[in-house]
N, C-alpha and C positions, 0 to 999 in steps of 0.2 A: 367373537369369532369373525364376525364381518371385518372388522378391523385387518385381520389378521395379515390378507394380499396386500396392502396397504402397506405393511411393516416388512412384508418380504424385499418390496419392488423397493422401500426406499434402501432396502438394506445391499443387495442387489447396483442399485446406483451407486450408494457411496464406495463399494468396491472395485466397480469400474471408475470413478473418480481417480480412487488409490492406484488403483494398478497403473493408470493412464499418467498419473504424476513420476509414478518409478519411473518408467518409461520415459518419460522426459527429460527427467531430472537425469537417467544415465548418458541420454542421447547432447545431453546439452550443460554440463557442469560448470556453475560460473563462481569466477573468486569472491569471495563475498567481503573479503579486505580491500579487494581493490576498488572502493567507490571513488568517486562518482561512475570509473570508468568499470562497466566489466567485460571478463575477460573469458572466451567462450573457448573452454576446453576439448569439446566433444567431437574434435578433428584428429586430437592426440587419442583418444579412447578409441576413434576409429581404426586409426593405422595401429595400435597397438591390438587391438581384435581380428583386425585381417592377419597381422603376423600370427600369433598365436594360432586362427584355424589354415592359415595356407602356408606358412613356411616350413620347406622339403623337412629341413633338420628341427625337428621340436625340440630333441633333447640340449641344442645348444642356445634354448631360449633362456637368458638369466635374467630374471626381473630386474634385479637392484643395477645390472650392469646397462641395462635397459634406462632407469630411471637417472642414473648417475650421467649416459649418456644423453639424455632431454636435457640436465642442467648445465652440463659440458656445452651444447650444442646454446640452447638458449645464454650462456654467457658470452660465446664466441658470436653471437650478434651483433653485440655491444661495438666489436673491432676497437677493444683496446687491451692491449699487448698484454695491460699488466693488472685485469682483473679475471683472475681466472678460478674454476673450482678445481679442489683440489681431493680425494676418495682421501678415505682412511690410511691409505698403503701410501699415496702421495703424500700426506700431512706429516707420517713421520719421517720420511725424508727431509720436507721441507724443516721440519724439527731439528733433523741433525744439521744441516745448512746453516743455521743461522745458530748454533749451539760452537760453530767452528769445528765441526769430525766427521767425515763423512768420507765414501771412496767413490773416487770419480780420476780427473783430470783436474780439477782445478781452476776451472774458466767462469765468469759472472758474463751470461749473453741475456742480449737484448734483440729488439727491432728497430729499425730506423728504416724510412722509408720503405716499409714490410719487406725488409730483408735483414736477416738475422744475422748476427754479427755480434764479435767479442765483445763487450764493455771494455774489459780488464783480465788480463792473466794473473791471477793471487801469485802473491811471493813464495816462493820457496815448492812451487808444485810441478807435477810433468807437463802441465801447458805451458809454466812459463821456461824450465827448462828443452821444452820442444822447439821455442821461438815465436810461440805465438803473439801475437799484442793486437792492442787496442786499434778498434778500426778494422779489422780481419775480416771481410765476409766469410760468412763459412758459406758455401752453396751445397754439398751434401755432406751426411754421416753414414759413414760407409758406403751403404747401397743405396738411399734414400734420400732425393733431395728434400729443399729446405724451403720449397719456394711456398708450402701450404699447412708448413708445421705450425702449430703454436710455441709459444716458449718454453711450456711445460712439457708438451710432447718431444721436443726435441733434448731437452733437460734429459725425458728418459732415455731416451737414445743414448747420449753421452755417454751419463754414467753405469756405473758397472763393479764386478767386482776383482777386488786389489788381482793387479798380476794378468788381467783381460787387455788386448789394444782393443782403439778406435780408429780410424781413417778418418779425417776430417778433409775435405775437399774445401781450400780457402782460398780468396781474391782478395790482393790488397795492391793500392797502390803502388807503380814501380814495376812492378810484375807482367810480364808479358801476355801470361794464359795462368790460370789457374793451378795448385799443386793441390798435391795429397801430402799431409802432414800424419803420420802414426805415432801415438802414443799410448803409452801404457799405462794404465790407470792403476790409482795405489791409495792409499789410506789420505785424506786430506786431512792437515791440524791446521789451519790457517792462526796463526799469530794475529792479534789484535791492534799491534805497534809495537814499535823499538825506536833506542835513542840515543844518540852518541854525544860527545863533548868534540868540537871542532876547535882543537888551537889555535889558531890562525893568528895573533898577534898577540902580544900587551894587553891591549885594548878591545882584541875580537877572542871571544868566549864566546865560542854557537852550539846551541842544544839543538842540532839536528833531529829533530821529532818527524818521525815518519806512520803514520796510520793508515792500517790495511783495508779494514773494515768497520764498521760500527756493529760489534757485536755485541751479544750482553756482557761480556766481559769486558766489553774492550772501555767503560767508567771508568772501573776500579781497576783497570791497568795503566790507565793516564792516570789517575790520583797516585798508585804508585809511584812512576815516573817521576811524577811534577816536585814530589817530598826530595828526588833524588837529586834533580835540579834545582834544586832552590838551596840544596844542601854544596854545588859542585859552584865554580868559578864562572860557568856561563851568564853572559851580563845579556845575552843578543838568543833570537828562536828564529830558526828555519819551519816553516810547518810543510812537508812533503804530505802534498794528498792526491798523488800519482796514482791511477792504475788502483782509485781506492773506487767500488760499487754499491757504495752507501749503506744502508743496515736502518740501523732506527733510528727516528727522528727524535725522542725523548735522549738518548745518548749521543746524539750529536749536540743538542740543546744542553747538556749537562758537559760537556767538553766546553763547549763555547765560554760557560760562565766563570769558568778560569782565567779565559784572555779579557773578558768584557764589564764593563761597570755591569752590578747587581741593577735588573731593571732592565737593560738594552734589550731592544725587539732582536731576536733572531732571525725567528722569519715568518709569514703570515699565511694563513691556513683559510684559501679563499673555497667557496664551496659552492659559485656558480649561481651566486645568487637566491641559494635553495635556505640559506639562515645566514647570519652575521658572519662575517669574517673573524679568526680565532689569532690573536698573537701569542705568540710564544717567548718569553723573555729569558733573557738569564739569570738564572739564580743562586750562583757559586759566589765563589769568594775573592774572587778577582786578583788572583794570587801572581797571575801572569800577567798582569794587564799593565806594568809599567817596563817590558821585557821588549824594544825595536822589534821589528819582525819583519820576516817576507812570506809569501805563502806558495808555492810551487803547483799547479795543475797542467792537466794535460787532455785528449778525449776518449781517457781513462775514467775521469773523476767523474761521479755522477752521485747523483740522488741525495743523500746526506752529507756526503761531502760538498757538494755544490752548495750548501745549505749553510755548513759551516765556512766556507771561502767568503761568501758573497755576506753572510753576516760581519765576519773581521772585515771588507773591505768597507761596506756601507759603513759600520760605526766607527771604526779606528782609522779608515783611511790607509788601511796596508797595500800594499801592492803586490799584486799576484803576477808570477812571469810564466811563461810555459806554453801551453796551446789552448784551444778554447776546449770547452768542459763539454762533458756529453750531452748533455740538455734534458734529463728525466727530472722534471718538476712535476711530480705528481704524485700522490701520500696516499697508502694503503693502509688499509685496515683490516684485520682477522675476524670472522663470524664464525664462530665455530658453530654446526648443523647437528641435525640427528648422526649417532651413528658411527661419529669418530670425525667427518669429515668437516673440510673448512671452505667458505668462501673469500678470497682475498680479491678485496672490491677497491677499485680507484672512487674516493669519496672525496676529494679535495685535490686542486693546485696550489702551487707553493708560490709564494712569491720573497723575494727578498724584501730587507726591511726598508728600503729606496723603492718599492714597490715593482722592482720589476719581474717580467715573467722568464721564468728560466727553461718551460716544455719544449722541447724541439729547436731551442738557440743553444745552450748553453752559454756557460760565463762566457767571457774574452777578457783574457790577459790585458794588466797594463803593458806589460814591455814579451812581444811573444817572441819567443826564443824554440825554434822547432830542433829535434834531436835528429840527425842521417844516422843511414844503414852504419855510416864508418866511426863513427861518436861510438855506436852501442858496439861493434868491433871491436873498435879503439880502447872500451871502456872508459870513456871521458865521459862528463855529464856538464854541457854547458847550461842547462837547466839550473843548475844547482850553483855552477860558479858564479851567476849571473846574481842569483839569491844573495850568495856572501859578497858580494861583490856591492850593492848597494847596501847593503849592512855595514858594512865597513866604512861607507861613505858619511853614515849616522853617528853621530857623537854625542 
């Protein structure tokens, strides 16, 4: 029984221990992944506890859109264009985007210089029939400028459903002041590539090969192809990678090893020093690879397409005429999260297999050949007669 206050008091203690640890541990929650460095939460628990008891409207508190918004926010620290997260409702969009079906406009935009702007107007949609192209500032959508969107925010903006306009408020060179450009948004099917037979002589057979995208389909639509050309009189390959906004780098890699020896670096997957640099080779059949060629760009072409140019140019020596390429050297990756959602993280720069860096320069043309307002009037494409033109010169 003497015992007994003894047993109370330490019992007593260890509870205020406990209690005293809750309290801390909520006041101060640290990542416990993240060593050596940690990472002291208890600022985020703050502000999300003041809103919770002081903000006017409670009932427009949503957690998850809460928590989606800290991720949102914590990736747009980063200030790179093209790692972004993306909620469940964003992911199947981005789904349908790169599946090639989707309703919008039609347009692949980026950032340069943090201002948004076209890459490419895709073939055959209302952006490219409204006039849009490559190089377009856009400065607002609709009612909203553009000067503090992300690219996904503005993405939403854009599109819409079939039979809806948008206003696009665009600057491009030539242009005095600004316009408003309206379009009306409609069901997108972007085509993966098409490809014609060029007669031009005797001796000139040109498989004008044009590629829109790198989508997943767009493999097994160049192997299609390539069966049909090898079956047709073209002795000679135009490769048009205009106004193309790249897609996946495993099917730009699987395109390449058509024109290229089995083996040939493509292109190199540097990682900033964070682990070994990754080559990429090709590994096709090299079924193109004794076909002259030229390759056509413009600053259209970007990201995979850049990827496949500058691989043909570095190992085969082809000559690209056109304008300089967009300059997006930089390779993403998909983390899919709890919940549905995805994080698409920039985890590598690209370099060509001559090792150069392509972020923010893009290619440069051998022989650059720029297109005027009265060319695309005219419907002339001195881009393209330039391509046969040294083809022709090839025996």
């Amino acid at each position: 029984m003497k015992k007994l206050p003894l047993l109370l008091l330490l019992i007593i203690a260890l509870g205020i221990s406990f209690g005293a640890g809750l309290l801390t541990g909520k006041n101060q929650v640290v990542c416990r992944v993240c060593q050596p460095e940690q990472i002291d939460f208890s600022l985020f628990w703050e502000a999300y506890e003041t809103l919770q008891s002081r903000f006017v409207d409670p009932e427009k508190i949503d957690t998850q859109k809460i928590i989606y918004g800290a991720i949102e926010g914590m990736v747009k620290s980063l200030e790179d264009p093209y790692t972004i997260f993306l909620s469940p409702e964003e992911t199947k969009k981005f789904k349908e985007d790169i599946s090639g079906r989707f309703e919008g406009i039609g347009i692949e935009i980026g950032k340069k210089d943090e201002q948004l702007q076209v890459i490419a107007p895709l073939e055959g949609t209302p952006a490219k029939t409204a006039g849009l192209k490559a190089g377009d500032k856009i400065l607002q959508i609709d009612d909203t400028p553009t000067i503090d969107l992300s690219i996904d925010e503005a993405v939403n903006l854009i599109r819409g459903p079939k039979g809806t306009k948008v206003v696009l408020t665009i600057f491009r060179e030539g242009l005095k002041a600004p316009k408003e450009v309206e379009i009306t948004r409609d069901v997108i099917e972007i085509p993966s590539m098409s490809w014609e037979l060029k007669d031009i002589s005797e001796n000139d057979k040109i498989a004008y090969i044009k590629i829109y995208q790198f989508s997943e389909k767009a493999g097994f639509d160049f192997a299609v192809a390539v069966r049909e050309i090898l079956n047709s009189p073209a002795n000679k390959i135009v490769l048009d990678l205009r106004n193309n906004p790249g897609g996946y780098l495993e099917i730009s890699q699987e395109i390449a090893g058509w024109f290229l020896e089995q083996g040939n670096t493509v292109v190199i997957e540097d990682f900033g020093g964070k682990q070994d640099q990754r080559v990429y080779q090709s590994q096709g059949n090299s079924r193109l690879l004794q076909y002259p060629m030229t390759i056509i760009i413009n600053e259209g072409t970007a990201s995979a397409s850049e990827i496949l140019a500058g691989a043909l140019r570095d190992n085969r020596g082809i000559k690209i005429i056109g304008e300089k390429s967009y300059g997006k050297g930089s390779i993403q990756e998909l983390e899919e999260l709890k919940g549905g959602s995805v994080l698409k993280i920039t985890v590598a720069k690209w370099l060509t297999p001559n090792g150069e860096l392509i972020t923010g320069k893009g290619l440069e043309p051998d022989i650059k050949i720029e297109v005027s307002p009265e060319d695309l009037n005219g419907e002339s494409d001195p881009q393209l007669d330039k391509a046969i033109e040294i083809l022709k010169e090839i025996r």
